[in-house]
C-alpha positions in Angstrom: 2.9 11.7 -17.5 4.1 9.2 -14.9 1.9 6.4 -14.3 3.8 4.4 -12.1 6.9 4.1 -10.1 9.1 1.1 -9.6 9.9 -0.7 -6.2 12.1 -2.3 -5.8 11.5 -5.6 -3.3 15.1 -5.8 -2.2 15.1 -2.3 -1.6 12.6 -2.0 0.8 14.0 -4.6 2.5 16.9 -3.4 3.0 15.4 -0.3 4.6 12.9 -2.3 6.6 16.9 -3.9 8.1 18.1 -0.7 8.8 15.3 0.5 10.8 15.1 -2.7 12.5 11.8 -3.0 11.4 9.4 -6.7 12.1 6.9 -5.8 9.9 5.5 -3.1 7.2 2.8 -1.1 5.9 3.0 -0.3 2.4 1.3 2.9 1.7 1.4 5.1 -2.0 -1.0 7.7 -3.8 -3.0 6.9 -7.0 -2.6 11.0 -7.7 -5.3 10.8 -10.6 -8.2 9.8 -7.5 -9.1 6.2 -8.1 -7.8 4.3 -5.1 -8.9 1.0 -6.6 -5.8 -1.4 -6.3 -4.4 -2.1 -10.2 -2.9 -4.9 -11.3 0.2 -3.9 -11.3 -0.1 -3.1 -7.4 -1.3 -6.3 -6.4 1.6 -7.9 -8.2 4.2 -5.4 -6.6 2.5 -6.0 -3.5 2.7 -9.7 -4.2 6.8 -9.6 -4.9 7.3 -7.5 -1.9 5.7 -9.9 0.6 7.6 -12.8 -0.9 10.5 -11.3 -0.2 9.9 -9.8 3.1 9.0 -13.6 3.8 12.0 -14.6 2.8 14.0 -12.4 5.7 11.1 -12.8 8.3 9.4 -9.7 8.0 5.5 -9.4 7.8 3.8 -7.5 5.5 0.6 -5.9 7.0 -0.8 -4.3 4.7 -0.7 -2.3 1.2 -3.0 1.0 1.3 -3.6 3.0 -1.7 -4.5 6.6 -1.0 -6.6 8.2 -3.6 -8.4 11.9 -4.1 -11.1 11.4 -1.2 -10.6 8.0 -0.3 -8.8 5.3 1.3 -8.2 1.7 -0.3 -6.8 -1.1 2.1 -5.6 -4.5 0.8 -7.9 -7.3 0.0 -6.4 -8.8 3.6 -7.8 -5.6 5.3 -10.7 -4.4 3.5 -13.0 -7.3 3.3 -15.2 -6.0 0.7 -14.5 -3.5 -2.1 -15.3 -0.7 -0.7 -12.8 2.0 0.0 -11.8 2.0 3.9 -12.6 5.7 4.1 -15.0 8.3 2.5 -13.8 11.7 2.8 -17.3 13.1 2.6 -17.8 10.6 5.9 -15.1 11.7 8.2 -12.7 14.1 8.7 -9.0 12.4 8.3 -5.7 14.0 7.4 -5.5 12.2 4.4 -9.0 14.1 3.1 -8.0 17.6 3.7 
């Protein structure tokens, strides 16, 4: 079973360069449902932005898309709620 995936802070910079990019959104799946940020995300997320500071490039946001919901950052969500309940609304993320 894979339970997570490396990334690679220098690496998404240097994509962010080649698309001339200003800012990101960092989006990935939590495929067993629970969109609930883990540690391990909010210290990727953590390295990333450092590094994107470094170059001048913002970091938006870090979403975490999980079976029926929606989990923005901390910066975005304001509470601890997921950002979106499938059973709520219809998205193209729920279906």
């Amino acid at each position: 079973m894979v339970d997570h995936t490396p990334v690679y802070s220098r690496e998404v910079v240097k994509r962010a360069l080649e698309l001339n990019a200003s800012a990101l959104i960092i989006v990935h799946n939590h495929p067993p449902g629970d969109p609930t940020p883990s540690q391990a995300d909010k210290q990727m997320t953590g390295k990333v932005k450092d590094t994107l500071d470094a170059v001048g490039l913002a970091l938006h946001d870090h979403v975490v898309i999980g079976r029926g919901s929606i989990y923005p950052s901390n910066k975005t969500a304001g509470s601890k709620r997921p950002l979106l309940e499938c059973g709520q609304r219809r998205h193209k993320f729920c279906r």
